[in-house]
N, C-alpha and C positions, 0 to 999 in steps of 0.2 A: 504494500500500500504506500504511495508518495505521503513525504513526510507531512505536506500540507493537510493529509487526511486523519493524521495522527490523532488527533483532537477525536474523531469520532469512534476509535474503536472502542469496543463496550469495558475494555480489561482498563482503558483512563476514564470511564467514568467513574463519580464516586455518589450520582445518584442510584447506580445498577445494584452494590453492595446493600445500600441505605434500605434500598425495596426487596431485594429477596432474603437481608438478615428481619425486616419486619415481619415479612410472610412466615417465614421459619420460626420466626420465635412465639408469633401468634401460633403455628400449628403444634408448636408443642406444649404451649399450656391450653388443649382441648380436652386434652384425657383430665385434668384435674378438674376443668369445669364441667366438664360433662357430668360427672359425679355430681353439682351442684345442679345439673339443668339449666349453665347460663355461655352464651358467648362471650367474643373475649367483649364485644363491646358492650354487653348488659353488665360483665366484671367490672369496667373499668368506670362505669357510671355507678355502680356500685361502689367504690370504691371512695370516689369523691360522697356520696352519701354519706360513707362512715364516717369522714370527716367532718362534714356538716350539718348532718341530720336536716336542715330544709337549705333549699335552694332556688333561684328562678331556673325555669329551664334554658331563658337564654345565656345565664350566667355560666350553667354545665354546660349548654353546647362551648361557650367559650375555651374552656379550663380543658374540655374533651378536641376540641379541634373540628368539631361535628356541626353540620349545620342542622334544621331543624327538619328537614324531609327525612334526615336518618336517624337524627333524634329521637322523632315524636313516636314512631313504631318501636322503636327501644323503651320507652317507657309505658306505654302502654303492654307491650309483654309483660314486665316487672310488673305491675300493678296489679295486670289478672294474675301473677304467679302471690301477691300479696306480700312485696316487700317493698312497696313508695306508693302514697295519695298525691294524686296529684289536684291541685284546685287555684283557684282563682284568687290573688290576693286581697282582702279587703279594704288596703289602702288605696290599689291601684287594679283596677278589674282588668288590665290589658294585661296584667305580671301574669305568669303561670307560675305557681311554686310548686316543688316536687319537696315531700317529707318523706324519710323513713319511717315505716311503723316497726310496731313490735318485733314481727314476723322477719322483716330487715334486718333488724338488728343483729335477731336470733343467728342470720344467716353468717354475720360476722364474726361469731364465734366459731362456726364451721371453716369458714374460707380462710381463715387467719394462717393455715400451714401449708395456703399455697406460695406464697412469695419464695419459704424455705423451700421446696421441692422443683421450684423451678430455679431457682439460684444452684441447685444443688445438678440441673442441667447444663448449663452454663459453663463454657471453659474457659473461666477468667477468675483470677484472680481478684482476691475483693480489691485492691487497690485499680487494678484494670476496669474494673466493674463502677467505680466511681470515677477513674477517668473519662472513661466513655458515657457514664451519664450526664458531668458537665459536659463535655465537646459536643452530645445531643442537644441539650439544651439550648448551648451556645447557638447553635445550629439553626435548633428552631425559633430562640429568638430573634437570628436574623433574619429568618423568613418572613415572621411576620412582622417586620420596622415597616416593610414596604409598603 
């Protein structure tokens, strides 16, 4: 390949790695959520739940990266599964808020030994594992300055 076409082989991109280590990493924590009945993205809304226990929904689409057409079927799942109410806020009737209930909660006692089992997949060292977490981040905060 002439050198001026270097730029485009797949082995110098470094969006090609970024996409099939998320694919791969999402496929291997399915065995652990499947046990719970959830995807990685019902996980990962759940997750910020535990954190917050209510939230607006545009505030989790934010924090998730998700807009609200893939949002809104994701919590509606959760909801009929019985771990988030979702409702209208009474200060501001345009807010959606999303709460954890009980049944949420419970589940957070359950899921809590997934991070260990998938860290425990993982072949990096914890300090590798925390490199690479900042450099993601960095990453994605510069994504979205624009």
């Amino acid at each position: 390949m002439a050198q001026e076409f270097e730029e485009l082989k797949l082995c110098n991109q470094l969006c090609f790695p970024l996409y099939a280590c998320a694919k791969e990493v999402v496929r291997m924590y399915k065995p652990y959520l499947d046990e719970f009945d959830l995807t990685y993205t019902q996980y990962i809304a759940m997750l910020v739940l535990w954190e917050q226990e209510e939230i607006s929904v545009k505030q989790l689409g934010e924090l998730l990266y998700l807009d609200s057409g893939t949002l809104t079927p994701v919590l509606k799942k959760l909801e009929q599964k019985g771990y988030l109410h979702r409702e209208r806020s009474k200060e501001d009737e345009r807010v959606l808020l999303v709460t954890l209930t009980e049944v949420g909660e419970e589940l957070k006692q359950k899921a809590v030994k997934i991070p260990r089992q998938m860290g425990a997949c993982m072949k990096l060292e914890p300090e590798e594992a925390l490199t690479l977490h900042r450099i993601l981040h960095k990453l994605l905060d510069g994504c979205t300055d624009s």
